[in-house]
NUVEXNU-160578 format. One line per 3 residues: number of its first residue (from 1); their letters; for each residue z, x, y of N, C-alpha, C, O. Coordinates in pm, whole numbers, padded with zeros to 5 digits. Atoms other than C-alpha are relative to their C-alpha. Last residue first. Layout:
! NUVEXNU-160578
NUM> A> Z/X/Y/Z/X/Y/Z/X/Y/Z/X/Y ~ ...
//
This chain:
! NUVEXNU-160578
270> XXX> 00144/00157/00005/01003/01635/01312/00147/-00075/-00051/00148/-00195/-00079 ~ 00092/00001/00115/01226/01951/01406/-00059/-00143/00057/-00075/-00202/00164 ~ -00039/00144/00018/01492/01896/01721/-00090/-00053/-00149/-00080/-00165/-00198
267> XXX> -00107/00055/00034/01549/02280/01748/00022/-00160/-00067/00112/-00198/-00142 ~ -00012/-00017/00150/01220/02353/01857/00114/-00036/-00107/00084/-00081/-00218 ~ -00084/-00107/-00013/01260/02158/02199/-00009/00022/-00180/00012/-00061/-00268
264> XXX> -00133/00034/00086/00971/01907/02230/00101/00129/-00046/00036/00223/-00091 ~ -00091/00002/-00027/00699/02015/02467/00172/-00025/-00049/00280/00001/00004 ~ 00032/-00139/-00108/00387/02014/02317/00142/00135/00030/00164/00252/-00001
261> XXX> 00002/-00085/00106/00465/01712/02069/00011/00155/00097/00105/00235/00087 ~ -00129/00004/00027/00545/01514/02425/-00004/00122/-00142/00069/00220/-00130 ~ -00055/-00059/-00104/00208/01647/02545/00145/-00019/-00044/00214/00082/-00031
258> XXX> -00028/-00133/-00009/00060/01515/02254/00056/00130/00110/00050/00252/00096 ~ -00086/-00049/00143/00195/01196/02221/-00040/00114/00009/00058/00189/00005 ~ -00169/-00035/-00042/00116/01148/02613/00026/00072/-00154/00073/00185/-00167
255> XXX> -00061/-00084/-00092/-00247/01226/02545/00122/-00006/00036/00171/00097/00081 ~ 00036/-00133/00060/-00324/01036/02251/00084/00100/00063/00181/00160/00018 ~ -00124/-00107/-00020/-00176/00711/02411/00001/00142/-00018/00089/00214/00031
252> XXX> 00056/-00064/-00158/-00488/00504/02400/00105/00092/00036/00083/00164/00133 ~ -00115/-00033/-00120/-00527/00545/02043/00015/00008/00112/-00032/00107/00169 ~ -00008/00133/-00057/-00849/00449/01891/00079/00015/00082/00056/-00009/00201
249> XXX> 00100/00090/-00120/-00925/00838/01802/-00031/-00143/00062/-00131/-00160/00132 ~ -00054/00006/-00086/-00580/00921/01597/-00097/-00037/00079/-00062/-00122/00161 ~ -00064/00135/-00022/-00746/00891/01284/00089/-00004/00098/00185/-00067/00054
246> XXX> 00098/00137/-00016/-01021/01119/01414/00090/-00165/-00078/00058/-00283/-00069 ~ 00063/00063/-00144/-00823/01335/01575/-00076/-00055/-00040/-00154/-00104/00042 ~ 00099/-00083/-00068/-00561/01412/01263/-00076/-00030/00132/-00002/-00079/00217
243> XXX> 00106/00050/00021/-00228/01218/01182/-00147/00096/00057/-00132/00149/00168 ~ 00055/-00138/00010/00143/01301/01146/-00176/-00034/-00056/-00208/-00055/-00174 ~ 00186/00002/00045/00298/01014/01202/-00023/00112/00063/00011/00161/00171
240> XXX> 00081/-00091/-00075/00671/01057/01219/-00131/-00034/-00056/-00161/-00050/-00174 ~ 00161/-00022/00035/00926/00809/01205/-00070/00048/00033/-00093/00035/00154 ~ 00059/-00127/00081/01332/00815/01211/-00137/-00014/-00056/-00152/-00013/-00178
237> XXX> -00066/-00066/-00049/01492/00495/01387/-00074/00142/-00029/-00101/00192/00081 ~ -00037/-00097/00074/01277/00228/01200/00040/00107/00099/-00056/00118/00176 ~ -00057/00035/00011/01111/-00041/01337/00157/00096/-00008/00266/00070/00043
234> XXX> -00025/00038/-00163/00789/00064/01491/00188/-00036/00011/00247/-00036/00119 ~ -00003/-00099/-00055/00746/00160/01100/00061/00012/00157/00148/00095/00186 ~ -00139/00039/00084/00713/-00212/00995/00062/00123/00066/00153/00095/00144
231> XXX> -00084/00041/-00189/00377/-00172/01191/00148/00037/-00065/00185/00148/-00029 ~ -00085/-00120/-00105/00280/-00001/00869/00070/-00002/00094/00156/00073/00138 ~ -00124/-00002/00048/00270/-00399/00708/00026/00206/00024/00137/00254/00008
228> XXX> -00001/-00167/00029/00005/-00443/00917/00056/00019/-00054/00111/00079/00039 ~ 00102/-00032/-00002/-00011/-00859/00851/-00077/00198/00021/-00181/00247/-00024 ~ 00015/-00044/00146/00336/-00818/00838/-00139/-00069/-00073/-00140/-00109/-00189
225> XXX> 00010/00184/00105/00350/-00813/01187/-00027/00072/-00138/-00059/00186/-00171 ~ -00048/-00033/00097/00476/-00555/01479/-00013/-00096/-00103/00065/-00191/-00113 ~ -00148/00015/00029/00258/-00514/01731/00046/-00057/-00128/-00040/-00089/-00209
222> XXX> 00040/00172/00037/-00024/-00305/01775/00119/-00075/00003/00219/-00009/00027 ~ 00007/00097/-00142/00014/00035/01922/00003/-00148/00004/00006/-00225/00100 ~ -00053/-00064/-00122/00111/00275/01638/00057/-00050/00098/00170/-00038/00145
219> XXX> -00140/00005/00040/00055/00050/01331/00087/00069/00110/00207/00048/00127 ~ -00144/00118/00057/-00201/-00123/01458/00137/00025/-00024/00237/-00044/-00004 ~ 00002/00079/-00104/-00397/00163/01598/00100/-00115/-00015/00208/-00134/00042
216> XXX> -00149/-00065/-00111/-00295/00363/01282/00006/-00060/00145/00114/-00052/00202 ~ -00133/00041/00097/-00504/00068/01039/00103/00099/00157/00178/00052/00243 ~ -00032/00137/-00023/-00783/00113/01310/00131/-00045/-00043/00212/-00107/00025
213> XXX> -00017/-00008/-00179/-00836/00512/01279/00034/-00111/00065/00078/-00095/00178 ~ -00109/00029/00034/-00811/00542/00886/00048/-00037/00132/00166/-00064/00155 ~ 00001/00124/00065/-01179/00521/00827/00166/-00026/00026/00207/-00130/-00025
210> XXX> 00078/00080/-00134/-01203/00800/01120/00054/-00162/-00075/00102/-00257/-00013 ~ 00123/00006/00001/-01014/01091/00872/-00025/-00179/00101/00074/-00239/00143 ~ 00126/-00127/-00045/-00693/01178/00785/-00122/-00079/00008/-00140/-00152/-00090
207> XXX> 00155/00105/00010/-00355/00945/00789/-00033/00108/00014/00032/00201/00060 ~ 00143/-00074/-00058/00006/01070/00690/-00114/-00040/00025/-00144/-00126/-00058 ~ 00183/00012/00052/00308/00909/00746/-00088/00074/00061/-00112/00114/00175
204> XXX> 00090/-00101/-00021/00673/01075/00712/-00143/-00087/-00010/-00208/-00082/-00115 ~ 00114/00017/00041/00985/00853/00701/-00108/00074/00064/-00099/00095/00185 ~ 00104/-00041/-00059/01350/00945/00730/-00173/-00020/-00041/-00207/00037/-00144
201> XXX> -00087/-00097/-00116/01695/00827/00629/-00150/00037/00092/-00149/00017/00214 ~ -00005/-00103/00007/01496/00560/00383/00054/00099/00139/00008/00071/00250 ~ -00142/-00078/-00015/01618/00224/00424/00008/00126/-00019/00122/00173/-00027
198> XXX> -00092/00015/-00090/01315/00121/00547/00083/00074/00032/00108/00147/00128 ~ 00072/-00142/-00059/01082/00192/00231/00116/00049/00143/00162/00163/00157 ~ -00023/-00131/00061/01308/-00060/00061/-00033/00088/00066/00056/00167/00097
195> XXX> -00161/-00026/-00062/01281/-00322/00361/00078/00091/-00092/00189/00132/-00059 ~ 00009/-00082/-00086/00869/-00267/00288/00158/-00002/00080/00181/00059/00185 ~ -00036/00103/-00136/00924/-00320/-00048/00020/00042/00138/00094/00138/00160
192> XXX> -00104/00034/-00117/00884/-00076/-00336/-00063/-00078/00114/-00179/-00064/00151 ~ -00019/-00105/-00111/00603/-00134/-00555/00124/-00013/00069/00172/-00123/00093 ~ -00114/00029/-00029/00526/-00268/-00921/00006/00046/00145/-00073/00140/00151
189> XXX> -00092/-00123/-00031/00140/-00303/-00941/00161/-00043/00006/00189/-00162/00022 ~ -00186/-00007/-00026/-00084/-00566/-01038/00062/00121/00014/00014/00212/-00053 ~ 00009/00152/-00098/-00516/-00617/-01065/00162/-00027/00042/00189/-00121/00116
186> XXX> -00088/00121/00009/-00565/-00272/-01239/00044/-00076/00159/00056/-00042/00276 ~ -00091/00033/-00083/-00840/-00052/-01149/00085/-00123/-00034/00045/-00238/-00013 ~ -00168/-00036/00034/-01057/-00051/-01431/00113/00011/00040/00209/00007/-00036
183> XXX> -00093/00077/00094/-01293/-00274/-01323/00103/00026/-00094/00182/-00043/-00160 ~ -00140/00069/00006/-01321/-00125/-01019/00041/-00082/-00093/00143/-00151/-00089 ~ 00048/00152/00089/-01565/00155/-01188/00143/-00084/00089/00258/-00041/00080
180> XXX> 00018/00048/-00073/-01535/00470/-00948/-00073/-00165/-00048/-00161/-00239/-00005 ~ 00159/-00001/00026/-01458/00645/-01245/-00112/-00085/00068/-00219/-00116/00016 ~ -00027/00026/00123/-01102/00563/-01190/-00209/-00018/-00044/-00294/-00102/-00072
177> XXX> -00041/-00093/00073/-00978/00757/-00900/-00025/-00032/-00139/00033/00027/-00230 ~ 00056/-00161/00023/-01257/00661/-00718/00082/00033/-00039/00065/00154/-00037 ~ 00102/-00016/00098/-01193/00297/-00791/-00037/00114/00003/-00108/00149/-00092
174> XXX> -00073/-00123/00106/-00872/00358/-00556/-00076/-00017/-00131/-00020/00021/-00234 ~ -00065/-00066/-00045/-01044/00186/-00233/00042/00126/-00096/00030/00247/-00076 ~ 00077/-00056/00029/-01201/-00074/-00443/00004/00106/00029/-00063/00178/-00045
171> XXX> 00115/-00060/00214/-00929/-00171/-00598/-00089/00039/00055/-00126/00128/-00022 ~ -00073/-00109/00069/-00717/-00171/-00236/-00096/00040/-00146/-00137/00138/-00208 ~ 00059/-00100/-00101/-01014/-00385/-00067/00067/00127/-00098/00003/00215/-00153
168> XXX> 00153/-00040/00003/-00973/-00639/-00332/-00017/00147/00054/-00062/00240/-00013 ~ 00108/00116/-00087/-00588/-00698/-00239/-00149/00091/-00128/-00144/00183/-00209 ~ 00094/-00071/-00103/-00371/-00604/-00532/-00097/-00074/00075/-00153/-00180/00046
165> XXX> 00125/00045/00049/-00126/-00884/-00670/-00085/00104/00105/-00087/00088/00227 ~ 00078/00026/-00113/00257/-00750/-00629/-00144/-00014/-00027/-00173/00072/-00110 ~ 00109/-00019/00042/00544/-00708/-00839/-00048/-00059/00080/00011/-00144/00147
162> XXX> 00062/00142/00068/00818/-00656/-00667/-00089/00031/-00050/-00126/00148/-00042 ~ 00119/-00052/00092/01059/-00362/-00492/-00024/-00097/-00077/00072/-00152/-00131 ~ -00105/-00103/00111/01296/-00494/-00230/-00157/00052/-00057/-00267/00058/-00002
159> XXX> 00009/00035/00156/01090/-00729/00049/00054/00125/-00027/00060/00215/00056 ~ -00105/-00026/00060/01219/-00735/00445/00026/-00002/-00180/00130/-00030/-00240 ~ -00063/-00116/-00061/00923/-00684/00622/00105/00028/-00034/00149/00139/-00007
156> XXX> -00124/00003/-00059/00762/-00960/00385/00025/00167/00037/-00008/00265/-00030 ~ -00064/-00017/00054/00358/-00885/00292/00181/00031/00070/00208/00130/00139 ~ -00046/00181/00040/00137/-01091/00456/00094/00064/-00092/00126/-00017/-00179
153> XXX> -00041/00097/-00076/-00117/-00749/00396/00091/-00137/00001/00063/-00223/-00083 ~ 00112/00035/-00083/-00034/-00593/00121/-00035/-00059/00108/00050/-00145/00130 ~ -00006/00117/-00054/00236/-00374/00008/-00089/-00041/00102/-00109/00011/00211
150> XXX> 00090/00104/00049/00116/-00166/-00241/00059/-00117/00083/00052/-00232/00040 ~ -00036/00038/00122/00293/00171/-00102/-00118/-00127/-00074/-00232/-00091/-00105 ~ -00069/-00168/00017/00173/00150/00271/00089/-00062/-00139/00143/-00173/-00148
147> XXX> -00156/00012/00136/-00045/-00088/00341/00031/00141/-00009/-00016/00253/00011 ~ -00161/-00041/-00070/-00227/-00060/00705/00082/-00075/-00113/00170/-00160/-00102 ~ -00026/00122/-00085/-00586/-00241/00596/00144/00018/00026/00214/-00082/00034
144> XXX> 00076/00057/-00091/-00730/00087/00546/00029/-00150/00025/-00040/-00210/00106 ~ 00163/00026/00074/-00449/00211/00336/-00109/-00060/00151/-00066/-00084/00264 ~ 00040/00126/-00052/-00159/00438/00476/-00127/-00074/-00075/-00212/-00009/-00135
141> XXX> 00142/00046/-00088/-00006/00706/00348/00018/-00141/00025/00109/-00223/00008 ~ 00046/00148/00027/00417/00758/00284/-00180/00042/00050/-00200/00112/00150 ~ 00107/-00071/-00016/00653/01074/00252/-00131/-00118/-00031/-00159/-00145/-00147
138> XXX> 00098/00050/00058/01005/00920/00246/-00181/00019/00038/-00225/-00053/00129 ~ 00106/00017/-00072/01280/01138/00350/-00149/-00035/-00105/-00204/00031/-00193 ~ 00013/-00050/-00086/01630/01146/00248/-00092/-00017/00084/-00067/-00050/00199
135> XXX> 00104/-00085/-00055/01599/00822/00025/00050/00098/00084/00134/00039/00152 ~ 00096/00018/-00077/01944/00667/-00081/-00084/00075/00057/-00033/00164/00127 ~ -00043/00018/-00158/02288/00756/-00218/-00158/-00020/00149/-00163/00007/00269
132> XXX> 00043/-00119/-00042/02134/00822/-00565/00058/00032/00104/00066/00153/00125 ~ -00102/-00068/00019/02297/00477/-00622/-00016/00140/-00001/00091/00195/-00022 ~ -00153/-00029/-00016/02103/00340/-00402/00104/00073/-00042/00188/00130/00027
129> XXX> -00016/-00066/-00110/01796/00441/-00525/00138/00041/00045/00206/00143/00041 ~ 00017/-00109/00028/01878/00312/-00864/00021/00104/00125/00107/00191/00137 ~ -00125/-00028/00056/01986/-00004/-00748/-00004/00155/-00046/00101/00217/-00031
126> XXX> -00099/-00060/-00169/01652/-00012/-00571/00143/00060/-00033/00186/00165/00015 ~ 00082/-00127/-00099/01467/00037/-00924/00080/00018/00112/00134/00123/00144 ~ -00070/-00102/00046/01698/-00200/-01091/-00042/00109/00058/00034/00197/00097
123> XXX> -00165/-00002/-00084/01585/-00507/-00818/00099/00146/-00084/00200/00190/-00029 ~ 00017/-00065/-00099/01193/-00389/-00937/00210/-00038/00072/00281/00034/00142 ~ 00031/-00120/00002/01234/-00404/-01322/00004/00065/00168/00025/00184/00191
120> XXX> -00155/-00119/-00050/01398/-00693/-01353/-00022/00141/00010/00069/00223/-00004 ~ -00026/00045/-00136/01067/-00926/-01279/00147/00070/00016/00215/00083/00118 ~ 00085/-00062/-00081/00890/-00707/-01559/00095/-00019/00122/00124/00075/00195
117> XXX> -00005/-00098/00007/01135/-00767/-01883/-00066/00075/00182/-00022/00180/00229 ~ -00114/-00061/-00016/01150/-01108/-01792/00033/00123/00041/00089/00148/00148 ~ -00037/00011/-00189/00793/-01156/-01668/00161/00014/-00022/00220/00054/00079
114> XXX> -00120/00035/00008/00623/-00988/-02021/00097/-00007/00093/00157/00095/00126 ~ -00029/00118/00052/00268/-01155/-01927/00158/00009/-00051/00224/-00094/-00066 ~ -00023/00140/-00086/00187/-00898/-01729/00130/-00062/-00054/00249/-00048/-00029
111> XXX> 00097/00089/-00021/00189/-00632/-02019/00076/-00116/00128/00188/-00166/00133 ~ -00018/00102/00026/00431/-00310/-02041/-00105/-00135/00028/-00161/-00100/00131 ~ 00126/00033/-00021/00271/-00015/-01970/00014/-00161/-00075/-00072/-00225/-00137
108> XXX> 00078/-00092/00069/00604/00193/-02033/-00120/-00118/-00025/-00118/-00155/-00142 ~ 00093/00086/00017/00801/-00070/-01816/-00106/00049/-00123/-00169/-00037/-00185 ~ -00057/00069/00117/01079/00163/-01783/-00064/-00096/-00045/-00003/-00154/-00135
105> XXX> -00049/-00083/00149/00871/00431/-01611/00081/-00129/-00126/00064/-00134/-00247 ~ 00079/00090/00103/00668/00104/-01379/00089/00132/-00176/00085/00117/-00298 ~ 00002/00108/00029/00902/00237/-01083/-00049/-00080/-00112/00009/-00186/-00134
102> XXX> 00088/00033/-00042/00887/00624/-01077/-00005/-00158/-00042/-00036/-00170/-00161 ~ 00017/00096/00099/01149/00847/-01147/-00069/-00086/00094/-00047/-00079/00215 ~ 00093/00022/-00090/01212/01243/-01081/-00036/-00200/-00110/-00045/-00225/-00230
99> XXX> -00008/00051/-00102/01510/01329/-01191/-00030/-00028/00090/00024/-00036/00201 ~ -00083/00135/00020/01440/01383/-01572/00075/-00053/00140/00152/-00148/00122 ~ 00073/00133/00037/01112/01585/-01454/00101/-00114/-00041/00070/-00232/-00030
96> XXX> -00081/00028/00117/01372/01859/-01288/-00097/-00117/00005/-00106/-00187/00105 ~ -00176/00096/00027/01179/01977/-01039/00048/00002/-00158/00025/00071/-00257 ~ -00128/-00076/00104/00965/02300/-01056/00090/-00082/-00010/00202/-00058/-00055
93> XXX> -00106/-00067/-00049/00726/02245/-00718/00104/00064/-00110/00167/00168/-00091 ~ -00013/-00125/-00073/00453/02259/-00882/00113/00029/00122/00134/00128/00193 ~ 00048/-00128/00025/00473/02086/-01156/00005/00118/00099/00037/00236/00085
90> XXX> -00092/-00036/00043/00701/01768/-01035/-00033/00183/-00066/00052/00272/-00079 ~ -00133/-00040/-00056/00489/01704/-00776/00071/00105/-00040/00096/00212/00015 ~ 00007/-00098/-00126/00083/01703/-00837/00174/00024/00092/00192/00080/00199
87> XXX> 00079/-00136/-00002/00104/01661/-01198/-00012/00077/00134/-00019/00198/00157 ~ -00059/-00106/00085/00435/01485/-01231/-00103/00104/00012/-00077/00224/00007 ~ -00165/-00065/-00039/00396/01212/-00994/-00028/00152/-00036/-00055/00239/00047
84> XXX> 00018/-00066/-00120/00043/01144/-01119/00082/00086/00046/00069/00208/00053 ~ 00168/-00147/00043/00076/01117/-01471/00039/00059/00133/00101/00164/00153 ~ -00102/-00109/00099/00401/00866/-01363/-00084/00121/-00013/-00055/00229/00039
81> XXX> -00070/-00074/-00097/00192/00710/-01138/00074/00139/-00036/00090/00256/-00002 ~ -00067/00075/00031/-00106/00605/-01417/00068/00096/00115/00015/00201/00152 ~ 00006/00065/-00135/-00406/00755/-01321/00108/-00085/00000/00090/-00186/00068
78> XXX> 00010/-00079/-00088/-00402/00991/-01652/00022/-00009/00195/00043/00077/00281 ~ 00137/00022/-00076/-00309/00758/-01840/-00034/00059/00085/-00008/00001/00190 ~ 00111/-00116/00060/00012/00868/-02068/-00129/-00011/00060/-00206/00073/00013
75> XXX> -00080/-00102/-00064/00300/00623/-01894/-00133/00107/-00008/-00178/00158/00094 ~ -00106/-00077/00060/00060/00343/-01992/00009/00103/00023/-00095/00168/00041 ~ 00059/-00125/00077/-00142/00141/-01780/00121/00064/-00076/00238/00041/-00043
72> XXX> 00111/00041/00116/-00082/-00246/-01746/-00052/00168/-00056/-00117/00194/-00157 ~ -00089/00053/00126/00141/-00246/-01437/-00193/-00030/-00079/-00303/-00077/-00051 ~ 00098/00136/00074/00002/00007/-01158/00094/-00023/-00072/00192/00048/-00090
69> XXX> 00074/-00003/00094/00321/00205/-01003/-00124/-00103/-00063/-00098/-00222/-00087 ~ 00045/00149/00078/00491/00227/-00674/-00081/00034/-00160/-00122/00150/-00171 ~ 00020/00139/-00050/00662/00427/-00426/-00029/-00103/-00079/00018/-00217/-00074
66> XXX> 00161/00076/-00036/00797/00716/-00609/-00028/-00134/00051/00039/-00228/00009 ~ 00043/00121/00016/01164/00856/-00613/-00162/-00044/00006/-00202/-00029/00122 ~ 00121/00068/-00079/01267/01204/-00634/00011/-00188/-00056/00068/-00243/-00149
63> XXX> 00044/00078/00051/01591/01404/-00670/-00138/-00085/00045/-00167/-00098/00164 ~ 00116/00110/-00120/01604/01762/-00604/-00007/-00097/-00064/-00044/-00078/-00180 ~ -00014/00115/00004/01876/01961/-00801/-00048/-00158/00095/-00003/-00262/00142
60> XXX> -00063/00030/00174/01696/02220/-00982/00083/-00137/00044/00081/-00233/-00033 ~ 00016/00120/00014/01513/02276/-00624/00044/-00064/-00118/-00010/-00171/-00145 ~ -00031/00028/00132/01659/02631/-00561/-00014/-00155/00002/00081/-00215/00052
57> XXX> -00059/00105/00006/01420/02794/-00285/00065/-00075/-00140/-00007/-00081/-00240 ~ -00075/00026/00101/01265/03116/-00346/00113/-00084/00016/00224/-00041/-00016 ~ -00147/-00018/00004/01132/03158/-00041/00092/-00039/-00082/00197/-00091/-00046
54> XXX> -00046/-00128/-00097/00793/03215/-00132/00097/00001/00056/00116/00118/00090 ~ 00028/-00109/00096/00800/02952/-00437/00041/00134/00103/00134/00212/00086 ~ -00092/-00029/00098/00946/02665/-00240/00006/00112/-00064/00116/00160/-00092
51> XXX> -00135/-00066/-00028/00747/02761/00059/00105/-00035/-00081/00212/00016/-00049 ~ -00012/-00137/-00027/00442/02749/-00124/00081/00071/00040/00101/00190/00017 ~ 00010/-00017/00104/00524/02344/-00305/00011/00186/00044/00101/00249/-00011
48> XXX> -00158/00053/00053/00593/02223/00034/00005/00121/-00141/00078/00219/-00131 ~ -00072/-00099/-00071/00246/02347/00127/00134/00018/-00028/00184/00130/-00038 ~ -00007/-00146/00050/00104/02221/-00221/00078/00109/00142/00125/00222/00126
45> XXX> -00074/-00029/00124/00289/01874/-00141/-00034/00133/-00045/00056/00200/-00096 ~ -00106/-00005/-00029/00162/01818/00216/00057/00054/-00150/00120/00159/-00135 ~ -00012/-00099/-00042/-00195/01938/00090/00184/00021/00050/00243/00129/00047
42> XXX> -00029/-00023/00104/-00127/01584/-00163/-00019/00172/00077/00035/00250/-00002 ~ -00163/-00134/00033/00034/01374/00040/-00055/00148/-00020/00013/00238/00029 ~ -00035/-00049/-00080/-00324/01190/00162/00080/00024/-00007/00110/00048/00110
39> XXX> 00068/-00130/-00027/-00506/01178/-00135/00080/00064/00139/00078/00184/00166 ~ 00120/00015/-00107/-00323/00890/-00319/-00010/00156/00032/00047/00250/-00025 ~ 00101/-00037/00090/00042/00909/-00473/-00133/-00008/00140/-00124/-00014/00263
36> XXX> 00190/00084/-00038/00327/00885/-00250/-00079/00062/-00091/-00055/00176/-00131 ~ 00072/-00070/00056/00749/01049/-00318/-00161/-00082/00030/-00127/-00193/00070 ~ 00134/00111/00055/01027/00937/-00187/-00116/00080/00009/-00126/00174/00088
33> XXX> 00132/00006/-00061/01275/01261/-00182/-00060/-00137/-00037/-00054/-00172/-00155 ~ 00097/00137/00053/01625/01259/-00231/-00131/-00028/00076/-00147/-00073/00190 ~ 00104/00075/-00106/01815/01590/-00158/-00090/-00097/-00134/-00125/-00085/-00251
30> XXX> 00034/00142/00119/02037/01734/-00433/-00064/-00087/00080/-00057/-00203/00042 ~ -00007/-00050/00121/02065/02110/-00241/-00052/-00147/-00122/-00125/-00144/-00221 ~ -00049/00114/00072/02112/01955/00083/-00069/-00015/-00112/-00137/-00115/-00137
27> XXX> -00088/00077/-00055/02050/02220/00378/00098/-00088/-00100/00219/-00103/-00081 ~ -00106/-00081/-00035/01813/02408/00163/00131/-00033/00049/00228/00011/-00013 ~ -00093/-00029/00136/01665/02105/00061/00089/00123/00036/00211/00110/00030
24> XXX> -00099/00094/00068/01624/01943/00436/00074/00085/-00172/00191/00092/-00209 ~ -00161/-00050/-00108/01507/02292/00527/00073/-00111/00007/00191/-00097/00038 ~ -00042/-00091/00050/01209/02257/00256/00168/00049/00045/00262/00110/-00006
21> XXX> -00032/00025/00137/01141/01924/00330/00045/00141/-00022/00163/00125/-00053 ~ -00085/00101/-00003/01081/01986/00704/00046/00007/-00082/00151/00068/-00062 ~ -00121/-00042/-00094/00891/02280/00622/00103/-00068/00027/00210/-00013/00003
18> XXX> -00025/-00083/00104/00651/02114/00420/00120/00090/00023/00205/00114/-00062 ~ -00072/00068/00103/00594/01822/00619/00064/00131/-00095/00161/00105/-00167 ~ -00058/00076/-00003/00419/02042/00883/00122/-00058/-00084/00234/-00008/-00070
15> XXX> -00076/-00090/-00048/00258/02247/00687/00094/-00048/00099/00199/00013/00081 ~ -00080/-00028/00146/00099/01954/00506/00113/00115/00019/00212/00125/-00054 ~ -00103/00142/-00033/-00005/01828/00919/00097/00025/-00178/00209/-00022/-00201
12> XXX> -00100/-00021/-00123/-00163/02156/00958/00068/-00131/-00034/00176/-00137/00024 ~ -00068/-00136/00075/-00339/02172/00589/00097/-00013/00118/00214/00002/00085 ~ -00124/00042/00154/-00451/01786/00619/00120/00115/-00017/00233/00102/-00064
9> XXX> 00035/00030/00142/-00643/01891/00959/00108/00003/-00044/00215/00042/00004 ~ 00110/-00005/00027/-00614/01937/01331/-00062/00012/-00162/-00176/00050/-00187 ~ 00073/-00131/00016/-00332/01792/01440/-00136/00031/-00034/-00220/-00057/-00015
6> XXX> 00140/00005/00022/-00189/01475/01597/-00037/00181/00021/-00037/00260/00115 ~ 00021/-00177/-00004/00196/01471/01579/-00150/-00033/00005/-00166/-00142/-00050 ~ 00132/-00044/00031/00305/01078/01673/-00023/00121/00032/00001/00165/00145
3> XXX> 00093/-00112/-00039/00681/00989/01677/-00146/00073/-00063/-00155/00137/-00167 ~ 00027/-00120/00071/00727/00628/01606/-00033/00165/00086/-00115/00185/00175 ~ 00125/-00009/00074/00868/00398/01852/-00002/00127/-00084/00076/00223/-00075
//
């Protein structure tokens, strides 16, 4: 099973992650990061981001990947991934922006309706990965119905990167990043697949807060369907949830996971 950290806020669980990542790059200079949009990376990314700067870490050859992109906005939209990526990644840590790449980039806000151009967009994306030599460590949230990336409920345990029809819940969910109108929220996304996310060497989820306390029940303790599509996680050799006490409050396990966190020999990191 996954290993569960339960701390006490975004900043302890970003400190956390931040460290990890930092002593993977040190270690491995051209490290491959997956990358998450949404609210819950984003203290993980300025801690990451402090011990790059205060130990003058050389990230020039960090590669990144991103989970997913809307289809229909263009590269330049402020809520578009790409925007995203770049404002809360690639800026402050200092990557290299030409090796940081994000699923819908070659699409440049391409329309639905063009399904050639679109439906080769997600098998070149993995190919991409791959040939990077594949994720180091993939830095993932959760949604309130346990998606991770845009894969929705009923979504295959073994899918690549696709285009994918947002649930409802998700638009309304990420209407606050769009003037809390869902009718701007686009109705498609490209996303990696939850047998993409997989093959990453290491995966990181974060949850915060009470609304997120059912989805991690499922994905923790529940069993394994692609109706959660976090469960998927249970799967996977290398997983850490890193979650607070109120999305950890369904849990009946609380107390062992933190007694094992307690106790774990420093040496063995997350």
């Amino acid at each position: 099973m996954a290993e569960v950290i339960i701390v006490k806020n975004e900043e302890e669980a970003g400190e956390i992650y931040g460290r990890c990542v930092a002593d993977l790059i040190k270690a491995k200079p051209d490290a491959v990061l997956g990358l998450a949009t949404g609210s819950s990376p984003l203290a993980a990314y300025q801690a990451l981001a402090k011990i790059v700067h205060e130990e003058h870490i050389d990230v020039s050859k960090v590669r990144g990947f991103a989970l997913d992109e809307y289809l229909g906005l263009p590269l330049t939209h402020p809520e578009s991934y790409h925007s995203t990526i770049h404002r809360t990644v690639v800026e402050p840590l200092g990557l290299d922006p030409t090796k940081v790449h994000v699923p819908g980039d070659v699409l440049n806000g391409a329309p639905l309706e063009d399904g050639d151009k679109i439906a080769a967009a997600g098998p070149a994306y993995d190919a991409a990965i791959e040939a990077a030599g594949g994720i180091d460590v993939q830095i993932l949230g959760i949604g309130t119905d346990g998606h991770i990336g845009f894969n929705e409920p009923g979504s295959s345990l073994a899918s690549g990167t696709r285009v994918k029809t947002l649930a409802e819940q998700t638009r309304i969910d990420n209407a606050r990043f769009f003037d809390n109108d869902i009718k701007q929220v686009p109705t498609h996304c490209i996303t990696q697949g939850i047998g993409t996310v997989l093959k990453a060497r290491h995966l990181v989820l974060l949850a915060f807060g009470s609304g997120k306390a059912e989805a991690i029940e499922e994905t923790v303790e529940g069993g394994v369907s692609a109706f959660c599509p976090a469960s998927a996680l249970q799967l996977h050799p290398h997983a850490t949830i890193i979650i607070d006490e109120e999305a950890a409050s369904r849990l009946r396990h609380k107390d062992y996971y933190r007694y094992a966190f307690a106790h774990k020999p420093a040496w063995q990191g997350i």
